[in-house]
Residue, then its C-alpha position, 0 to 999 in steps of 0.5 A: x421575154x420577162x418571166x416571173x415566179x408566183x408561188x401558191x401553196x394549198x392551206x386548210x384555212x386560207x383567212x388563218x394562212x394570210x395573217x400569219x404570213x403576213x404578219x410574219x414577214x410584214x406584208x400586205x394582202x391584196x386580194x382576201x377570201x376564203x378560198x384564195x388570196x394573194x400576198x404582196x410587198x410593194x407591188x409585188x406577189x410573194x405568195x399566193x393562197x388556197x384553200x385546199x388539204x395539203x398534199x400528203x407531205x407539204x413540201x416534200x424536199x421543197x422550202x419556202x425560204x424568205x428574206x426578211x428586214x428582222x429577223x429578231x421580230x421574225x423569231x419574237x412573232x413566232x416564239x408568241x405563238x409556240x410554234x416549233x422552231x428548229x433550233x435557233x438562228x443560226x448563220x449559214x456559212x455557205x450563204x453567209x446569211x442568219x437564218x431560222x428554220x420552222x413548220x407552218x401550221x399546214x407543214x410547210x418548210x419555211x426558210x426566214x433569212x436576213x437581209 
């Protein structure tokens, strides 16, 4: 039996969410809305979202972590956004991977690492 995983997270504003992940991580939508859409690389989901409040703490213990072909485009995208980074890219000796830690707008942790 084949098993898959789909993550879906609730966001306040599911058309804000869909174009900042996917210009982040340099995805495709392949569903759009208002009220749900789902987000695709090559054929495969990557994220699903609806729209909803975000549970009291987002992601309470959990991180969103994505590899990424870029990571220099990644952190050039969200600079141009003055969004709040935690610190700089930095290489993590346990995965042997550059990764850059940061909140979205909802208060998700999300993880980008490179390839």
């Amino acid at each position: 039996m084949a098993t898959t995983t789909e993550v879906l997270i609730s966001v306040s504003d599911v058309t804000a969410a869909s174009g900042f992940y996917c210009e982040l991580l340099e995805i495709d939508s392949d569903h759009g809305g208002i009220e749900f859409d789902r987000l695709v690389s090559g054929g495969a989901v990557v994220l699903l979202l609806r729209k909803g409040p975000p549970p009291p703490e987002p992601g309470a213990g959990v991180f969103l972590y994505f590899r990424v072909d870029d990571l220099d485009r990644c952190l050039a995208y969200l600079n141009s956004l003055e969004l709040p980074i935690d610190g700089t890219k930095q290489y993590n000796p346990i995965s042997h991977q550059f990764e850059l830690r940061f909140r979205d707008s909802d208060g998700y942790q999300i993880v980008l690492c490179q390839k």
